[in-house]
BASEVO-361952 format. One record per residue (C-alpha): residue number from 1; residue in three letters; x, y, z. Coordinates in pm, 1 decimal, always signed. Each point is the difference from the previous one (the first is absolute). Layout:
<palum><num>NUM</num><residu>ala</residu><u>X</u><v>Y</v><w>Z</w></palum>
...
//
This chain:
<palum><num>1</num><residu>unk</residu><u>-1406.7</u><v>+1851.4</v><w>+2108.7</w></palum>
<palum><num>2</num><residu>unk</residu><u>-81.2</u><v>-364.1</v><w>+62.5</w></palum>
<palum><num>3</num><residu>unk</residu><u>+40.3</u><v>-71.9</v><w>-364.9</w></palum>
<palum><num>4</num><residu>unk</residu><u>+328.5</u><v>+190.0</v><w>-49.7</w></palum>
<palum><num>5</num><residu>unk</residu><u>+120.6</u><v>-191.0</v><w>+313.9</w></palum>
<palum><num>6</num><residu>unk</residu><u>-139.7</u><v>-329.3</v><w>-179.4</w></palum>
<palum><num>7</num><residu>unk</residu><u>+243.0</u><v>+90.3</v><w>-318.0</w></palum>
<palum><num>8</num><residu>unk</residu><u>+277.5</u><v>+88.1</v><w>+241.0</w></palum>
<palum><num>9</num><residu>unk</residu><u>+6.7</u><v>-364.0</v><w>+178.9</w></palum>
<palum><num>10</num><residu>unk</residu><u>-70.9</u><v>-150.0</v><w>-350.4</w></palum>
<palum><num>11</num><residu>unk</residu><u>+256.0</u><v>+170.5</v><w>-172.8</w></palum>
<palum><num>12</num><residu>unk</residu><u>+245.2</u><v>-44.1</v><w>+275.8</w></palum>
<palum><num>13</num><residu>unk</residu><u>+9.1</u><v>-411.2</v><w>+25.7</w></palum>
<palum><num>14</num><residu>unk</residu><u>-38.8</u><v>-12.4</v><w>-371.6</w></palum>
<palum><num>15</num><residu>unk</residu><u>+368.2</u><v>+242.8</v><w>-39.3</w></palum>
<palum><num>16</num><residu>unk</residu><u>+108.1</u><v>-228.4</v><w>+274.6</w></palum>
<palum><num>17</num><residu>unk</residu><u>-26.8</u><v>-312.9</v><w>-151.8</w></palum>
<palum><num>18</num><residu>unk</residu><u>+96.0</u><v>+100.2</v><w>-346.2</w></palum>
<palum><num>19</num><residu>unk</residu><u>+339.3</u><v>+128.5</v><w>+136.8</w></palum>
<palum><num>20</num><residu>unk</residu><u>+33.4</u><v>-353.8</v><w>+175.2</w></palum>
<palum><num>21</num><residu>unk</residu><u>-127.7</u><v>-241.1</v><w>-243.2</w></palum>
<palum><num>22</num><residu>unk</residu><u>-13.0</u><v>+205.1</v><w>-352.6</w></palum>
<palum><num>23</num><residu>unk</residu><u>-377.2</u><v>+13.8</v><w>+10.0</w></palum>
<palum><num>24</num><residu>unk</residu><u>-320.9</u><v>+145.1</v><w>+231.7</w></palum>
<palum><num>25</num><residu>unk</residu><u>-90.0</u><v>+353.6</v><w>-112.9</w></palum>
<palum><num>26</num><residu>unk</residu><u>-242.2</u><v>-120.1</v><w>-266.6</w></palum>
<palum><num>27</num><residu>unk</residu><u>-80.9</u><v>-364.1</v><w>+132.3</w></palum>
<palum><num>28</num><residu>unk</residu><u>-65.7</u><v>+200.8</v><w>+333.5</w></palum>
<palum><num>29</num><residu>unk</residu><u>-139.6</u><v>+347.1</v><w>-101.3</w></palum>
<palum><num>30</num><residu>unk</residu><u>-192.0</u><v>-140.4</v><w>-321.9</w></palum>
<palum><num>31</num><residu>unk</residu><u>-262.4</u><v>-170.7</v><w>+173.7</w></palum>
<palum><num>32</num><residu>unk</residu><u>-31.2</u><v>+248.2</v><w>+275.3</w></palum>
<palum><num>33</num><residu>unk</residu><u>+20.2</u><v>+347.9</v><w>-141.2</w></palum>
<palum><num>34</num><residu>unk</residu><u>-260.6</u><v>-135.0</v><w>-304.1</w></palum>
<palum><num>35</num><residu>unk</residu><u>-248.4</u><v>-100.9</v><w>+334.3</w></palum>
<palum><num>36</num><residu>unk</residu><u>+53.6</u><v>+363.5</v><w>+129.4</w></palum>
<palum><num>37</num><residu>unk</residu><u>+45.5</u><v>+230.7</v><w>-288.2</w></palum>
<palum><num>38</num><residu>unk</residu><u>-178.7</u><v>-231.6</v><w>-281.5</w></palum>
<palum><num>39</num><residu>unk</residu><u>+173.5</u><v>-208.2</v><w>-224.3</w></palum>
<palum><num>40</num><residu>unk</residu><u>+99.6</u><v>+238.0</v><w>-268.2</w></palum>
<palum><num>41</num><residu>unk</residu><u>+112.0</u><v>+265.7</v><w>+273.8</w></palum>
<palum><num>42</num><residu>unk</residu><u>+157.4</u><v>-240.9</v><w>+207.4</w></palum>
<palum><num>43</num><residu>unk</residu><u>+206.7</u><v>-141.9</v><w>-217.1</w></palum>
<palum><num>44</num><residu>unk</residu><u>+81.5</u><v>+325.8</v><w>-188.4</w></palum>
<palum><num>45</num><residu>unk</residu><u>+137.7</u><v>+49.0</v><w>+312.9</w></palum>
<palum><num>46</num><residu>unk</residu><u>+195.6</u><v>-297.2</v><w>+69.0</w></palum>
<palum><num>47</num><residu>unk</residu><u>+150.9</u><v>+97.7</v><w>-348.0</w></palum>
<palum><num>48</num><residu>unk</residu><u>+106.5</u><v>+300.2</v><w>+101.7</w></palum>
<palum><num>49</num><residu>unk</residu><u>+123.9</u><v>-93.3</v><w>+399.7</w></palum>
<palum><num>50</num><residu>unk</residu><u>+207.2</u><v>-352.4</v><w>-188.9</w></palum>
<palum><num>51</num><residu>unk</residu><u>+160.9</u><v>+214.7</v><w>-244.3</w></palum>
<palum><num>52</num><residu>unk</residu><u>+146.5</u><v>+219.9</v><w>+233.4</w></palum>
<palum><num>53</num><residu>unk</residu><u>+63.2</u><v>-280.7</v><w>+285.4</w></palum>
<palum><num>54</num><residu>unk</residu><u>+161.4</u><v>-155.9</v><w>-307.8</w></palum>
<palum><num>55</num><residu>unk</residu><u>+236.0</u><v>+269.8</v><w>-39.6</w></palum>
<palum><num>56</num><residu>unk</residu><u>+151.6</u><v>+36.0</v><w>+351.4</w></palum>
<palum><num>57</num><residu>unk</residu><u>+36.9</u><v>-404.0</v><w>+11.9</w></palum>
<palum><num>58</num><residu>unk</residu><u>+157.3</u><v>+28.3</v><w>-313.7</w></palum>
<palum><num>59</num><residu>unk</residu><u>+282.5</u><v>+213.8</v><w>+132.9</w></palum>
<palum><num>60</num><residu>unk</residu><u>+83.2</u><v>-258.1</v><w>+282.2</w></palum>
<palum><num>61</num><residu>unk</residu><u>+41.0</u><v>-298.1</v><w>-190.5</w></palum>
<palum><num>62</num><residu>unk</residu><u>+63.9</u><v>+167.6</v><w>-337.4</w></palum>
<palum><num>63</num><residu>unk</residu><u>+327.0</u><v>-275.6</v><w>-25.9</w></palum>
<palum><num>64</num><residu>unk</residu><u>-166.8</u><v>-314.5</v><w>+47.6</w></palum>
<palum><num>65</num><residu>unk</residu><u>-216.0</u><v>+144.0</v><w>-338.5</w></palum>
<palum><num>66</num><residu>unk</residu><u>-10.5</u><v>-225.4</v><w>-314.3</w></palum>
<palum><num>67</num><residu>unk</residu><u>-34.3</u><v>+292.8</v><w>-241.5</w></palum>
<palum><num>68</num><residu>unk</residu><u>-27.1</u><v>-214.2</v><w>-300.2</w></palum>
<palum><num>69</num><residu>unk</residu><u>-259.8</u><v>-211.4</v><w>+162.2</w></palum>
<palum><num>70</num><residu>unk</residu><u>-154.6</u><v>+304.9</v><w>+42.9</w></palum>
<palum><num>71</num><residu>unk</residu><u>-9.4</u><v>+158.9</v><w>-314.5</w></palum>
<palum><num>72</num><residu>unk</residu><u>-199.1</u><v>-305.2</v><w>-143.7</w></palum>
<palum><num>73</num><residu>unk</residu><u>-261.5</u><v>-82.2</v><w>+262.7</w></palum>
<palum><num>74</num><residu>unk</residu><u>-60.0</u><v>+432.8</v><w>+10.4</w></palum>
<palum><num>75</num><residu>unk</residu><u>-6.0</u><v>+95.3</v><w>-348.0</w></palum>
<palum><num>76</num><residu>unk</residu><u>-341.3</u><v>-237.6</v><w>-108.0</w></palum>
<palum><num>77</num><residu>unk</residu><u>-212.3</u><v>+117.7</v><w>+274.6</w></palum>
<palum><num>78</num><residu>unk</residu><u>-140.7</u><v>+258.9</v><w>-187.8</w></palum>
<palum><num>79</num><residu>unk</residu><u>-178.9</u><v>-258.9</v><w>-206.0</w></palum>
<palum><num>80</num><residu>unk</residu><u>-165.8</u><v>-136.7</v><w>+302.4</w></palum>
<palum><num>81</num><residu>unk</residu><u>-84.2</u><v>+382.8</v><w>+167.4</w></palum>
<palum><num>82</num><residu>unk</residu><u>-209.5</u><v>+65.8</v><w>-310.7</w></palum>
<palum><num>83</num><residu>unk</residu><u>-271.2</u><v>-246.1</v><w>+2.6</w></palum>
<palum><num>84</num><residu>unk</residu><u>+23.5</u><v>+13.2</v><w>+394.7</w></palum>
<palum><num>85</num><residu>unk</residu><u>-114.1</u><v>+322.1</v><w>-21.9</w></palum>
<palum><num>86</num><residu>unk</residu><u>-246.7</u><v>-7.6</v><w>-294.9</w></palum>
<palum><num>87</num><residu>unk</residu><u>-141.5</u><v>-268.8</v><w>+208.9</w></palum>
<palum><num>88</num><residu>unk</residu><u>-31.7</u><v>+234.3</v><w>+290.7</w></palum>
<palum><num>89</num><residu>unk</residu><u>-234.0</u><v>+246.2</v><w>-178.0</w></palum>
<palum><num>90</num><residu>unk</residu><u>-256.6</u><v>-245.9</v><w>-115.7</w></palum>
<palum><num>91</num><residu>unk</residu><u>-63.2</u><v>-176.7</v><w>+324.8</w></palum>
<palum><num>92</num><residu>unk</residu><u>-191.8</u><v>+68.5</v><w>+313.1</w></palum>
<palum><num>93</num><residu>unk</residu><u>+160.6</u><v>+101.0</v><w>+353.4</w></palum>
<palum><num>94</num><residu>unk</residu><u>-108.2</u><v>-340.3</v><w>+160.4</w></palum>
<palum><num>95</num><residu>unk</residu><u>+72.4</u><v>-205.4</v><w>-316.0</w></palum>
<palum><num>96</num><residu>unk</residu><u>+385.9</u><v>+150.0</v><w>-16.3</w></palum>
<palum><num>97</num><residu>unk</residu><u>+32.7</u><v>-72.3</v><w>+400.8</w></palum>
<palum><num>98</num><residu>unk</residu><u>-118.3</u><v>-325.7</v><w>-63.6</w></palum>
<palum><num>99</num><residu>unk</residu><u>+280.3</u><v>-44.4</v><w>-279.8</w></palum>
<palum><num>100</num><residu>unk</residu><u>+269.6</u><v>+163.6</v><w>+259.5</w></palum>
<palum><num>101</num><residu>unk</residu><u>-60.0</u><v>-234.4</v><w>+231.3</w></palum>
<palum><num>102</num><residu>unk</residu><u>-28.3</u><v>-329.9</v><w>-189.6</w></palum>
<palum><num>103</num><residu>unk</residu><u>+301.2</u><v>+111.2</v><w>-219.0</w></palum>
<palum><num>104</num><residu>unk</residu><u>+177.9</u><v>+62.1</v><w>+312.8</w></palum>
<palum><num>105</num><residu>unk</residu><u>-124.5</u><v>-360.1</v><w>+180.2</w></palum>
<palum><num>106</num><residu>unk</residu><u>+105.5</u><v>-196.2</v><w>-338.2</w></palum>
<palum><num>107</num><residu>unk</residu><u>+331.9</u><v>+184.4</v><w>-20.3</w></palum>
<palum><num>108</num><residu>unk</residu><u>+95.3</u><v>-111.2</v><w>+370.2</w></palum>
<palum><num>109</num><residu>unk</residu><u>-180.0</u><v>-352.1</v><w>-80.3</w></palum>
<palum><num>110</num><residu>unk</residu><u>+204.4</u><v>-71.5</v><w>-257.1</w></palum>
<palum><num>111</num><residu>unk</residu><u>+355.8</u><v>+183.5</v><w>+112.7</w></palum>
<palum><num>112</num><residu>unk</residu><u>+5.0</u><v>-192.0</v><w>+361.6</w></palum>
<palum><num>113</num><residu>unk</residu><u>-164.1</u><v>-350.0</v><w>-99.5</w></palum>
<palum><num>114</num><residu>unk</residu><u>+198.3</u><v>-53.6</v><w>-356.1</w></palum>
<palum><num>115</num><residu>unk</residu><u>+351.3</u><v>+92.6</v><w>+117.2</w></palum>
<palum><num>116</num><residu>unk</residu><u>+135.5</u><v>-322.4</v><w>-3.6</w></palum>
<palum><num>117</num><residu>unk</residu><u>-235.9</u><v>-92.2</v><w>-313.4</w></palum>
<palum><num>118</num><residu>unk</residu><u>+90.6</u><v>+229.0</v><w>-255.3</w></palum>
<palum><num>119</num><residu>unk</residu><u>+268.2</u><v>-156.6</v><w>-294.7</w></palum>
<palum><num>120</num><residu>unk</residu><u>+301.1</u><v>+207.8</v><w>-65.6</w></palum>
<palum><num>121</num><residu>unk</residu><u>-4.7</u><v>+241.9</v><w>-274.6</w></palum>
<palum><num>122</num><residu>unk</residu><u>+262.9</u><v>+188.8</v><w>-159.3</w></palum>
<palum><num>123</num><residu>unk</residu><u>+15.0</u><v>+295.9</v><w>-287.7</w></palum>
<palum><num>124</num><residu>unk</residu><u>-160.0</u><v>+359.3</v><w>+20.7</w></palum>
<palum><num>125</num><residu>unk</residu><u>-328.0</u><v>-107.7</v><w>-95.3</w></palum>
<palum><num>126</num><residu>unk</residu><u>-130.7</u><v>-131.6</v><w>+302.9</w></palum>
<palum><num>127</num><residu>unk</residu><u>+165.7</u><v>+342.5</v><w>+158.1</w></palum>
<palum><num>128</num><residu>unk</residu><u>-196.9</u><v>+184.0</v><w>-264.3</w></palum>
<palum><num>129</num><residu>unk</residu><u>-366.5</u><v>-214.7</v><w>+85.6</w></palum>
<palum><num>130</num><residu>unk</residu><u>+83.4</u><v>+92.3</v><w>+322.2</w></palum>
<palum><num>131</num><residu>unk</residu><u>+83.4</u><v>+393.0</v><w>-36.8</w></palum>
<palum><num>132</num><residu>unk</residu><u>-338.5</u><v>+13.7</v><w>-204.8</w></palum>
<palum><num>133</num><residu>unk</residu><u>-231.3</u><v>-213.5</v><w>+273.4</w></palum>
<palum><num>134</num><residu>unk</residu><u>+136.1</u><v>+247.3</v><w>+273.2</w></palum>
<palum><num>135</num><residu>unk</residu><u>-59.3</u><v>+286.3</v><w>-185.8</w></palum>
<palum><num>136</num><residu>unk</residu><u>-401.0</u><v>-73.0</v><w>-32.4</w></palum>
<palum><num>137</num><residu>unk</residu><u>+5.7</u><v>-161.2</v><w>+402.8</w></palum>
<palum><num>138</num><residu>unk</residu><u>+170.3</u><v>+352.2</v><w>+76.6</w></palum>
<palum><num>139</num><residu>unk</residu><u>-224.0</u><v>+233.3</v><w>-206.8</w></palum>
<palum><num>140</num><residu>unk</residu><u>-342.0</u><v>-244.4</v><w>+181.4</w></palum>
<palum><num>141</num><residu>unk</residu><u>+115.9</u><v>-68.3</v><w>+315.8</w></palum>
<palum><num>142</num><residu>unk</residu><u>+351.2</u><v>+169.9</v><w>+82.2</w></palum>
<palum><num>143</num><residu>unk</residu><u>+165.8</u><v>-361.1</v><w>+34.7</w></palum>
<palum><num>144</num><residu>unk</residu><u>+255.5</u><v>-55.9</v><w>-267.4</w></palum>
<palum><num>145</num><residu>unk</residu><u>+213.3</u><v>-182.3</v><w>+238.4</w></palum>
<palum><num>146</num><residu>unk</residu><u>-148.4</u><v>-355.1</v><w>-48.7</w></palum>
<palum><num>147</num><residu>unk</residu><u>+1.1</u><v>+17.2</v><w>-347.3</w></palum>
<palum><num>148</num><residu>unk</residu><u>+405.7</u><v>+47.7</v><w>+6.2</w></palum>
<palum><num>149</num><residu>unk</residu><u>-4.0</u><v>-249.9</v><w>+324.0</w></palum>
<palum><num>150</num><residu>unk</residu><u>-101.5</u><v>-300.5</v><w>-201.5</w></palum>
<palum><num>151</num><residu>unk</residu><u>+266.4</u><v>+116.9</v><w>-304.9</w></palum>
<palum><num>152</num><residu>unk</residu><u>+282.8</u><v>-9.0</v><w>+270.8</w></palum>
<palum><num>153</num><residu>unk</residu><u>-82.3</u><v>-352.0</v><w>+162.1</w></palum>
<palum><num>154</num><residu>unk</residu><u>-40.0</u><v>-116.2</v><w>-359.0</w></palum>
<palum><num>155</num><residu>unk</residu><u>+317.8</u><v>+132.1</v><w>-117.9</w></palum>
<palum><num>156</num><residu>unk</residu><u>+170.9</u><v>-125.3</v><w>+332.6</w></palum>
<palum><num>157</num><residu>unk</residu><u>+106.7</u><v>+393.9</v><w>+42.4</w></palum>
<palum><num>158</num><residu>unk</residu><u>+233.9</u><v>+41.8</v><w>+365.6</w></palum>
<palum><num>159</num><residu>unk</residu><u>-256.1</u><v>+128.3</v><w>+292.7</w></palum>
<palum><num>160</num><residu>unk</residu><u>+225.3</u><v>+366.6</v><w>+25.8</w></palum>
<palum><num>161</num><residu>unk</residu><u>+50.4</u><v>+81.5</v><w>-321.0</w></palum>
<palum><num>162</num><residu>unk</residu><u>-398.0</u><v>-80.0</v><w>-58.3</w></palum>
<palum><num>163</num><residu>unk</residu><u>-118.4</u><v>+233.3</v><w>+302.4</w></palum>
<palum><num>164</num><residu>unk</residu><u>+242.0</u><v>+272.7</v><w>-131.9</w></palum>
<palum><num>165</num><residu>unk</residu><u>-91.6</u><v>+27.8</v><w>-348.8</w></palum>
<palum><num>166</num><residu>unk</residu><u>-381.0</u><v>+2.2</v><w>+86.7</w></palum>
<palum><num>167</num><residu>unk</residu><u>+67.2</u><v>+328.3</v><w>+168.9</w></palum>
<palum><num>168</num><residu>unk</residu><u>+59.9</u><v>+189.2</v><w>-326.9</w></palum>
<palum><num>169</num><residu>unk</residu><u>-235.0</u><v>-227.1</v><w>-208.1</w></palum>
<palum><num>170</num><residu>unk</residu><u>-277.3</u><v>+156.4</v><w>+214.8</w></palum>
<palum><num>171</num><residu>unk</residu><u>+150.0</u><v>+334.1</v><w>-92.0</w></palum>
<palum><num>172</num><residu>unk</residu><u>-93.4</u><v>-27.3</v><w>-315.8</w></palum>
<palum><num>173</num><residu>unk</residu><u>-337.4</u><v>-238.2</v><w>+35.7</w></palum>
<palum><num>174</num><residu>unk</residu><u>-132.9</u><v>+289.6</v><w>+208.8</w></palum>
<palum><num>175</num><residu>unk</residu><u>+99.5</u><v>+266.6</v><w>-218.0</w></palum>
<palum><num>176</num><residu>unk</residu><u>-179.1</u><v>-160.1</v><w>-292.1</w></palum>
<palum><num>177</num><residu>unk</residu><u>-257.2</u><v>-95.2</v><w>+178.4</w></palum>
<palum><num>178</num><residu>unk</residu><u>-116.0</u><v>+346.3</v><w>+144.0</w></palum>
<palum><num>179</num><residu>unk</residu><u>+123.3</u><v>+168.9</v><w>-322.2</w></palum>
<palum><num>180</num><residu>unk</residu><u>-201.7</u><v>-215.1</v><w>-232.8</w></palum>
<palum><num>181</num><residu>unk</residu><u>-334.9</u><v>+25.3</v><w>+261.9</w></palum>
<palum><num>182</num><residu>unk</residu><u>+68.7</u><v>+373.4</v><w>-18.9</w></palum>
<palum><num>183</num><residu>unk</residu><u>+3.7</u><v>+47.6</v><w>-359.0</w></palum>
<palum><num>184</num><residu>unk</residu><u>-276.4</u><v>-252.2</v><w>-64.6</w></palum>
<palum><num>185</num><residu>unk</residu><u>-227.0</u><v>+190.9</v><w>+244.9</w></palum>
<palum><num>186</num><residu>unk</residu><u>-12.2</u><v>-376.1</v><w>+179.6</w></palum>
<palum><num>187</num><residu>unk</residu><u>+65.7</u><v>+191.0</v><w>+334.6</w></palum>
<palum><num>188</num><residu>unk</residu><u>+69.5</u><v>+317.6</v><w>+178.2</w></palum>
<palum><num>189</num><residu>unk</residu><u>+120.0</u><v>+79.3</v><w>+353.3</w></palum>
<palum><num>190</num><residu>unk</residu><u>-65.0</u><v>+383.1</v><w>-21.9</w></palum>
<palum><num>191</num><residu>unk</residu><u>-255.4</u><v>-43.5</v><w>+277.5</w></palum>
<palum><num>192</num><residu>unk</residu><u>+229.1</u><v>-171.2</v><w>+227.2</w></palum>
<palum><num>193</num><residu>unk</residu><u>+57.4</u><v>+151.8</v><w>+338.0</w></palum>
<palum><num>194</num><residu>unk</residu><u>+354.0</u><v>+155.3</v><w>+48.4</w></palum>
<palum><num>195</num><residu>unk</residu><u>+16.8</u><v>-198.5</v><w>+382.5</w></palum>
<palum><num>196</num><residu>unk</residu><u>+13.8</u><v>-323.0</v><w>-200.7</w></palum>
<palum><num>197</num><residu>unk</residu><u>+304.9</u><v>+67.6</v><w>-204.0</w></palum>
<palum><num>198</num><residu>unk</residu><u>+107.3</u><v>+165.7</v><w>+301.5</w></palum>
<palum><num>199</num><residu>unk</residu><u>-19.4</u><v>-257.1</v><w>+221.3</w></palum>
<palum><num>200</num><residu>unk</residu><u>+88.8</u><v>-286.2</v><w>-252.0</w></palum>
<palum><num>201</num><residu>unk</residu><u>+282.4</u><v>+134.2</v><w>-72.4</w></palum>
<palum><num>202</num><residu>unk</residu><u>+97.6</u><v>+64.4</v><w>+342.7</w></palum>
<palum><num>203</num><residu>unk</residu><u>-82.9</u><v>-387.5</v><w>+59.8</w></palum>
<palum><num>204</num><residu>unk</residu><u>+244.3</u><v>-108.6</v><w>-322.3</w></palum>
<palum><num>205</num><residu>unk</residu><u>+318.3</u><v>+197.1</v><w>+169.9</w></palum>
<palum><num>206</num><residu>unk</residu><u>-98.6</u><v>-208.5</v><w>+383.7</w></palum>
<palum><num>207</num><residu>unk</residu><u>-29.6</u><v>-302.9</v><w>-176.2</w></palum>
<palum><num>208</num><residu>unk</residu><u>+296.5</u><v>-8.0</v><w>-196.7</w></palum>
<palum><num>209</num><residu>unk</residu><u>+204.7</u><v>+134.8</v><w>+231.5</w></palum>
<palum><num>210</num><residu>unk</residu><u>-79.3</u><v>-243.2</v><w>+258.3</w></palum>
<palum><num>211</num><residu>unk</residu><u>+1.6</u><v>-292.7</v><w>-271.4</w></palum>
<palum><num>212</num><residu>unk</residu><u>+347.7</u><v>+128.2</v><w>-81.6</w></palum>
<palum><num>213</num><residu>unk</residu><u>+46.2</u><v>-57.8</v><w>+364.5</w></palum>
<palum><num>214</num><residu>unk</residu><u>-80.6</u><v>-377.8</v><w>+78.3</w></palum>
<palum><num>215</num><residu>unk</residu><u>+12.7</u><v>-127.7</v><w>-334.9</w></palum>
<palum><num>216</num><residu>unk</residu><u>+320.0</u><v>-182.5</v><w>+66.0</w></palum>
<palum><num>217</num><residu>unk</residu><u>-204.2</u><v>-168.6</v><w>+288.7</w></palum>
<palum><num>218</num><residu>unk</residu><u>-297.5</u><v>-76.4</v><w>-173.7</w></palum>
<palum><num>219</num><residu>unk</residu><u>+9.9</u><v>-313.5</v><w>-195.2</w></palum>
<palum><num>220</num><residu>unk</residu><u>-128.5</u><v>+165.8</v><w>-391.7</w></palum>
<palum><num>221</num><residu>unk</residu><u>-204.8</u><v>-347.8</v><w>+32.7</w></palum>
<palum><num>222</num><residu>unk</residu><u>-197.9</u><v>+39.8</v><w>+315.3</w></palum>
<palum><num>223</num><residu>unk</residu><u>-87.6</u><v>+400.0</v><w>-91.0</w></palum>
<palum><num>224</num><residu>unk</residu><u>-107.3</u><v>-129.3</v><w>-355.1</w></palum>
<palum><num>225</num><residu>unk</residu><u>-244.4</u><v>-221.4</v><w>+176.6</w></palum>
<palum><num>226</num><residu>unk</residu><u>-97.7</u><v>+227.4</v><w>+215.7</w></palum>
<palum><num>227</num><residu>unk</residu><u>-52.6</u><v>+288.5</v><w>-291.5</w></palum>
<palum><num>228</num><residu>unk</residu><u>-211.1</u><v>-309.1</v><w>-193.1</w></palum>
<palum><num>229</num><residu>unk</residu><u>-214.6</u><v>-66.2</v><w>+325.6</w></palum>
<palum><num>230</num><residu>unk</residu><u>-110.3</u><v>+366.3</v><w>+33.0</w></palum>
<palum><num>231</num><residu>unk</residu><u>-26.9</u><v>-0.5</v><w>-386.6</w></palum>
<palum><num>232</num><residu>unk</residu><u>-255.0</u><v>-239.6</v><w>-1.2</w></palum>
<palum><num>233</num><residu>unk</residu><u>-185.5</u><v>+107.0</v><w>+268.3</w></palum>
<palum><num>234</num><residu>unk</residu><u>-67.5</u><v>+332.5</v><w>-186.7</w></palum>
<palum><num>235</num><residu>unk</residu><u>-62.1</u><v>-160.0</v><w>-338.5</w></palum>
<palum><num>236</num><residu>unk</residu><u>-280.4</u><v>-209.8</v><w>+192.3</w></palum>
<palum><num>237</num><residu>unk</residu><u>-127.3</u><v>+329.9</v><w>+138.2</w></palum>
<palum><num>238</num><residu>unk</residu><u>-34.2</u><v>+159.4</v><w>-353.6</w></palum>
<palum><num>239</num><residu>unk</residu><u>-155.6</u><v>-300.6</v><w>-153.1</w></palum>
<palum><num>240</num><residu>unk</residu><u>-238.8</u><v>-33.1</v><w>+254.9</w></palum>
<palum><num>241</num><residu>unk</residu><u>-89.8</u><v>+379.4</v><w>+0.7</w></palum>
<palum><num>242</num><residu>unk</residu><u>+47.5</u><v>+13.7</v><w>-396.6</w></palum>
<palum><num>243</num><residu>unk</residu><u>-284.1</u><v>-310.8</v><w>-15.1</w></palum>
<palum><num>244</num><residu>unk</residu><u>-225.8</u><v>+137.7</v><w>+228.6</w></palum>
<palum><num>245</num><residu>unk</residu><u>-28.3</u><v>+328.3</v><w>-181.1</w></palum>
<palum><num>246</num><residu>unk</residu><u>-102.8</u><v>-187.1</v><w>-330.3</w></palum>
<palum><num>247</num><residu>unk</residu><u>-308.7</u><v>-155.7</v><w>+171.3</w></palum>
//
């Protein structure tokens, strides 16, 4: 019970941010869940729980959607899901929490100190680079959002149209994700307890209905911070606990 209630809180201020600021499920659950359940599980999980929080934001802000936008940073990241999981199946527990958290730590690093730092791109291949990077962060970690973060500041893409076309880019990165694990045999989450999809789930309606609530009063800069602090404090966690299980 104390774990399900664990996924419930997590789950619940990840779906609340995420409906506030465009991301949190996976820079919020990924860390966590791959602590508690083990970082194939977890994340498996966050997979699952993003693609479905994904869905219902979707709906809500389905106009402010840049579909072609879409269509090129979604379609590549099955090139990155493949080696992400091929990856997964040759590596140690430990060694792939160790990788979750310092691909998680570098991805905020590099998405909060180089905002003002990266040059301007234009075209559809930096949308492509990007579509393929967060398709291997997803399939590791369950973060494609940085990946696609550092494409829009480069691209100089408008703050609402950004947060609303991540929501059914992480459709699709979680549907590849979990289908490519799946087929691969990188992960299963047969074994998982029904109270964790039934209280995640639970968690994902709360939180975005409450997000959908205050979002017009919560400044989409001050909850991304927020989402990044808690993000890093769980990435920290996992490389830390990651580390010590390789010694």
């Amino acid at each position: 019970m104390t774990l399900v209630l664990i996924v419930f809180f997590v789950v619940l201020i990840g779906s609340l941010m995420q409906r506030i600021s465009g991301m949190g499920m996976g820079l919020v659950g990924g860390p966590v869940l791959s602590i508690l359940l083990g970082p194939v599980q977890g994340i498996l999980v966050v997979n699952v729980l993003a693609v479905i929080n994904a869905i219902l934001t979707t709906y809500s802000v389905r106009k402010g959607v840049d579909w072609r936008k879409f269509a090129t940073i979604a379609s590549p990241m099955i090139i990155g899901a493949l080696p992400g999981a091929l990856l997964i199946k040759v590596i140690s527990g430990s060694l792939l929490q160790v990788i979750v958290g310092g691909l998680l730590l570098i991805a905020l690093a590099v998405v909060t100190f180089s905002q003002n730092r990266i040059p301007k791109v234009h075209g559809t291949g930096p949308a492509v680079t990007a579509g393929v990077i967060g398709g291997f962060m997803n399939t590791l970690a369950g973060i494609a959002g940085p990946a696609i973060t550092v494409y829009a500041q480069a691209s100089r893409w408008e703050q609402r149209s950004y947060a609303s076309t991540l929501q059914p880019i992480f459709i699709v990165s979680g549907s590849v994700s979990i289908l490519v694990k799946t087929l691969t045999g990188a992960g299963s989450i047969s074994h998982l307890s029904p109270l964790v999809w039934v209280f995640g789930i639970a968690a994902m309606f709360v939180g975005i209905f409450v997000g959908a609530r205050i979002s017009d009063r919560v400044p989409r800069d001050k909850a991304r911070t927020m989402a990044l602090i808690l993000a890093s404090l769980g990435g920290v966690s996992a490389l830390v606990r990651g580390a010590m299980g390789l010694f």
